[in-house]
N, C-alpha and C positions, 0 to 999 in steps of 0.2 A: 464724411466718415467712411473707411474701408473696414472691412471684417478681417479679421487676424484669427489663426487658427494658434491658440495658444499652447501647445502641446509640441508646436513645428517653430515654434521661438527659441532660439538662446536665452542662456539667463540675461544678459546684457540686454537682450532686445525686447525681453519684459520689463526689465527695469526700467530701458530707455523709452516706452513707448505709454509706461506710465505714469513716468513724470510729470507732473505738474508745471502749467507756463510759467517762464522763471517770474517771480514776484518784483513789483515794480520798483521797490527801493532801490536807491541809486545814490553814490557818494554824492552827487548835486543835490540830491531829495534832502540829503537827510540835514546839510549843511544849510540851505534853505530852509527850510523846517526849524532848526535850532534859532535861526533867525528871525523867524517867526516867532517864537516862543520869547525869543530875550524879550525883544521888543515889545510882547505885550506884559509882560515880568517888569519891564523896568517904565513903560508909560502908561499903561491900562486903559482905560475908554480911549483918549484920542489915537493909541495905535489901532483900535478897533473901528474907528468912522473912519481913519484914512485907510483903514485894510479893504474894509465894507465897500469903500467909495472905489479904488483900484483894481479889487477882485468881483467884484458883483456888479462893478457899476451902478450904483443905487449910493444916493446922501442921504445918511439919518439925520434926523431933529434928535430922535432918541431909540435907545437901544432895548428898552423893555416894551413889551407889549403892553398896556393898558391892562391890569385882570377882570373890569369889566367888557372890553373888546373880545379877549379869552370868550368872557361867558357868552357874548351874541353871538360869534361866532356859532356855538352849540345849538344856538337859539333858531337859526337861521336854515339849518340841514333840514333836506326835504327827507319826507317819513322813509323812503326805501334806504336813503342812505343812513339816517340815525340809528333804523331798523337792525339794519347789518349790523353796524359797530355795539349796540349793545348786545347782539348776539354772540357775538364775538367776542365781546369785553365779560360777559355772564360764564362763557364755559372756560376762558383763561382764571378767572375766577375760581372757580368749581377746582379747578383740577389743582391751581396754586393754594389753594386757601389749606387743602387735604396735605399739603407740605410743611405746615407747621412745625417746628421742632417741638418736643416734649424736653421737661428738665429732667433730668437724669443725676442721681443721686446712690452713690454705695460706698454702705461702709465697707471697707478695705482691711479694717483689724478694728478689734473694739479699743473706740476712743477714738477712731480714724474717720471722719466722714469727708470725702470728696463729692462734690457737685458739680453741674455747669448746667449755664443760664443763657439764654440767649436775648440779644440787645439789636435795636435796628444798628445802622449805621446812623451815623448822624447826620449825613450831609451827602446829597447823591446827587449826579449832573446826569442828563442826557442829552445824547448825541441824536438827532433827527435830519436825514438828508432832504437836500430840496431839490434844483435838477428838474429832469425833463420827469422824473418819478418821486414823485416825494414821498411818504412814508408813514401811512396814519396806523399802520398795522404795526409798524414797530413803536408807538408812542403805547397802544395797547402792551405789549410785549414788554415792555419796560413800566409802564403808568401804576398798570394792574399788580403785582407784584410790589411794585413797593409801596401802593395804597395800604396793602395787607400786613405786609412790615412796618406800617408806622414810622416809615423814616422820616424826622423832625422839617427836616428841608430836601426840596426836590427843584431843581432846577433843569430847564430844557431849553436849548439852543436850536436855533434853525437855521439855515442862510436865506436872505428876504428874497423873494423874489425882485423881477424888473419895477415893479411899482412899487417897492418897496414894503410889502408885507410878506410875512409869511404867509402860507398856503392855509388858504382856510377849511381844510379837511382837517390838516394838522393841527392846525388851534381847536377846533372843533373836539377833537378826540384827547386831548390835553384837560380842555374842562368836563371830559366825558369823567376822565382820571382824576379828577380834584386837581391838576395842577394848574397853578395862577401865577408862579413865578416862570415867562415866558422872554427868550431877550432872542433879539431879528438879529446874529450873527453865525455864521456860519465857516468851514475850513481849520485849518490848523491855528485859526488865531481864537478860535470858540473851544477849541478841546484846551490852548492856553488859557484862554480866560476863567474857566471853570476851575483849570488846575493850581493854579495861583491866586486868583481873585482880582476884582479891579475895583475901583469907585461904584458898579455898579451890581455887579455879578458878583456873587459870593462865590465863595472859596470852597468846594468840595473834597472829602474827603475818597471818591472814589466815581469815576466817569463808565457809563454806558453806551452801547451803541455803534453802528457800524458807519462806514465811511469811504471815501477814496484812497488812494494811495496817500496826500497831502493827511487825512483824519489818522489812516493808520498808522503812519509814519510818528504823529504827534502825539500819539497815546503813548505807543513805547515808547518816546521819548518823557514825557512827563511820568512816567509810570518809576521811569529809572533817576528820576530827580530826585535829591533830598528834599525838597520844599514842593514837589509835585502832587502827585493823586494817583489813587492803586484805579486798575481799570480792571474790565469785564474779563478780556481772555483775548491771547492774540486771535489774529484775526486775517481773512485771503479773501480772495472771490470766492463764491456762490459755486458749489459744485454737489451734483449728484449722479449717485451709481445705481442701475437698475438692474437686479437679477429677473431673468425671463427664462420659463422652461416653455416647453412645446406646445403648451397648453395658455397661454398668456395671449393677450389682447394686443396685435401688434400696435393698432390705434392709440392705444392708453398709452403706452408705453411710450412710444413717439410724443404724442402730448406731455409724457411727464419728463422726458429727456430737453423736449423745445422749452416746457416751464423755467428751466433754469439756465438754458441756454441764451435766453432774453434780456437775463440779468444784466449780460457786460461782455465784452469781446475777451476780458479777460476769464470767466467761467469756464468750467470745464463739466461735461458730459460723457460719463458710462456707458457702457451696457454690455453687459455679459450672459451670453444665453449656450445653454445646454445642446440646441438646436440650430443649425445652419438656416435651418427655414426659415426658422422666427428670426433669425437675424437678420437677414434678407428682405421678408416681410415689415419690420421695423424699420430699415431705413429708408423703405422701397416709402412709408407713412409718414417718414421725416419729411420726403422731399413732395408731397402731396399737401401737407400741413405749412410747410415753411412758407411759400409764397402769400398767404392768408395771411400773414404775423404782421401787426402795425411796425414791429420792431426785429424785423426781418433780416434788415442787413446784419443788426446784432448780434443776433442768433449767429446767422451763418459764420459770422468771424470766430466765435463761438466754439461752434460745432468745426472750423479746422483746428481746434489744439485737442478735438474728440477721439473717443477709441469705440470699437467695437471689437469683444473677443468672443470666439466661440471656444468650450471649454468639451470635457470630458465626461465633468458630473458635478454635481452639484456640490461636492467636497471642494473640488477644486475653484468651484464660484467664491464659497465664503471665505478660502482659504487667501485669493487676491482682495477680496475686501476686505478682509481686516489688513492685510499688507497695508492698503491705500487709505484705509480707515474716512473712510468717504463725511460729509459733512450730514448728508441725504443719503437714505441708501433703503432703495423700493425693493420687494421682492413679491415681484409675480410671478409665483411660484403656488406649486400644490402643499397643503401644510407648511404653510411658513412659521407658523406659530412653533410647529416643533424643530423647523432647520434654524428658527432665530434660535434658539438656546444656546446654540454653538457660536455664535458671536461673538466677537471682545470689542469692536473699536468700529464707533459710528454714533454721532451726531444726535441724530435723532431718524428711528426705523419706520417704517410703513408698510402693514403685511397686508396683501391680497389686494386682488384688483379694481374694487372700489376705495382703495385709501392713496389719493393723490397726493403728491410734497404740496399741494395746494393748500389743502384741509389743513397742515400742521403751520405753513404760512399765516393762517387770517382766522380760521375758528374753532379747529377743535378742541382748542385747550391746552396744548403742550406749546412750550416756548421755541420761537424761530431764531434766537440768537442761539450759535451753535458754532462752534469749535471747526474752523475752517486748513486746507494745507496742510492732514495730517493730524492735527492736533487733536485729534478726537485718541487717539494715541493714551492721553495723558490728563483731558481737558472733559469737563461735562457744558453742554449746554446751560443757560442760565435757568435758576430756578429760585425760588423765595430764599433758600437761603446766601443766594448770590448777594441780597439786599439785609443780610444779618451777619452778625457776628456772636462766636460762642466765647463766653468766659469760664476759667476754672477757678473753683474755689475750693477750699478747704478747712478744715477745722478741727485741730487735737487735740485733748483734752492732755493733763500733764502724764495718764498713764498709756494714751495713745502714744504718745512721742518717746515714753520710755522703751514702748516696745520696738520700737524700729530706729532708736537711737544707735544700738550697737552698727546696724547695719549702714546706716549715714551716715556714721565716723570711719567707718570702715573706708567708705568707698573713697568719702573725698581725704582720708591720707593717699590712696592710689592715688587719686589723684594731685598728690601737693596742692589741695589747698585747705589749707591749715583754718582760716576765719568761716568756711563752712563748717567744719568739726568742731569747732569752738563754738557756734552759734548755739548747736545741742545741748553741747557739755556744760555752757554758762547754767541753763536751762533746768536741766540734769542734776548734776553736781557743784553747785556756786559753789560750797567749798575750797575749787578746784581753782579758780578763778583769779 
């Protein structure tokens, strides 16, 4: 990372220097991927054990997990690490459970009552990565919320590891969440299988969960299917923006910039400081930190698609972070609590110097699947009502519907259509009829 004096940029040369690494889909990707998907659409479990067997290397006998294996798994976690996860799974709790919707009900004109109610979904899949990082924080992140919401069927996928199980953190923390329906497949042929259904896997009406480029690619694809499944929220690499003034912990900062630089060579890292010094001091803490990292090399590849801007004031900090609408976006800064009000577009915030992207990752409470590439724009983070759906209802009585009759015939002649005015009038006036 170099420091850029952002005040001494072109517009072009802000724009170019904050763009984001180009996202990995690609006419092969995507044509691959469809292929993928036929194929488990048109043969189901056996396209899944010869995918399982070619892509993972690993022969199933079977493709569900045992749900009493599920539970030993649980059974088996030594106390520091059960510890953690019900810590974890308690204040994701706490903060989801406080998201409930209320029903909501007004009359509109006497004889008019409108309501709406809200319903789980009925049928939800999740996506859990395996890999060199598997993911028991996102089983939480997903598990816990739809525990809440009572969704009827809950379904989670994994890729098996080399011996052929899943990761038993990940099973571990699935029975932490009640869930028992567990199946050892993984990649674009498990967001298929979810989406479609097969012999063994049920058919979901709506997919969770983050992935590779092969996962993300096969979401918006299923998503855009007739006969597919509505997903979470597009989705990119892992990326976070850290505001710093003069007064900020170059240390932290550096820490909290490597946190997400770790994630993937594709990630991308921030930092915007008030201050030449602190910026300086920040990277001087990157390259002090980085050799320590198990996952080093990743970072670093990381940290070259990174920026570093030194700005003017701190108008002009929030002003490029809502531009880039970051996924993560820290601000150690003095009163942040009252520079956040001026916010529009960000993922999920973190004010002051003890609240690391870590804490919002694993326990605080608030959810880690988040609106990546922007999309924070337009997109919120997942929350309980991610895992619900609202219905409207209504109810008129015959002097209700007289009174807004006039005005329903009215519209739909503007509009030529003639059997919506009639629907009233039969109503209204049979006579007419």
């Amino acid at each position: 990372m170099r420091i850029h004096t952002w005040h001494q940029l072109t517009r072009d040369e802000q724009r170019l220097l904050l763009k984001r690494p180009a996202s990995s889909s690609s006419a092969d990707l995507q044509s691959r991927t469809r292929d993928i998907l036929h194929d488990v659409r048109e043969r189901g479990d056996p396209a899944l054990f010869e995918m399982t067997a070619r892509f993972d290397k690993v022969d199933l006998e079977n493709l569900r997990v045992p749900p009493p294996k599920v539970q030993e798994a649980l059974e088996r976690l030594d106390k520091a690490t059960r510890q953690a996860l019900e810590t974890a799974r308690d204040n994701i709790e706490r903060f989801h459970r406080q998201q409930l919707p209320r029903r909501i009900e007004v009359p509109t004109l006497p004889g008019i009552r409108c309501f709406r109610e809200t319903r789980p979904i009925e049928r939800v899949g999740f996506y859990i990565p395996g890999g060199s990082a598997p993911l028991p924080s996102t089983v939480l992140m997903l598990g816990v919320p739809s525990l809440i919401a009572e969704n009827p069927v809950r379904v989670l996928c994994s890729p098996p590891q080399p011996h052929g199980e899943i990761d038993s953190i990940v099973l571990a923390t699935a029975a932490l969440c009640g869930i028992d329906q567990v199946y050892r497949v993984g990649g674009a042929q498990a967001i298929g299988a979810m989406a479609f259904g097969t012999r063994t896997i049920p058919k979901v009406d709506k997919i969770f969960g983050p992935g590779n480029a092969w996962v993300t690619e096969a979401k918006q694809q299923v998503a855009a299917h007739p006969e597919g499944a509505a997903i979470d929220m597009p989705a990119g690499p892992s990326e976070v923006l850290v505001i710093a003034d003069d007064d900020a912990n170059p240390l932290f900062v550096a820490a909290d910039l490597l946190s997400q630089a770790e994630h993937g060579p594709d990630s991308q890292v921030i930092l915007i400081s008030t201050s030449e010094r602190m910026a300086t001091a920040c990277l001087a803490a990157i390259d002090r930190l980085l050799p320590r990292l198990p996952r080093r090399d990743t970072a670093a590849e990381a940290l070259a698609n990174s920026r570093c801007f030194v700005v003017k004031d701190m108008e002009t900090a929030l002003q490029i972070s809502d531009d880039y609408a970051p996924e993560h976006l820290i601000l150690q800064i003095n009163e942040p609590e009252v520079w956040a009000r001026r916010l529009r577009n960000a993922g999920s915030v973190f004010l002051g110097a003890y609240s690391p992207e870590s804490a919002g990752d694993y326990a605080s409470g608030t959810n880690h699947v988040l609106p990546t590439y922007g999309h924070a724009r337009a997109w919120s983070g997942l929350s309980l009502e991610s895992f619900l759906k609202q219905i409207s209802f209504q109810h008129l009585s015959r002097e209700g519907l007289a009174a807004i009759g006039p005005a329903v015939e009215h519209l739909a002649r503007l509009e030529g259509l003639e059997a919506h005015r009639l629907a009233v009038s039969v109503r209204l006036r049979p006579e007419d009829a």
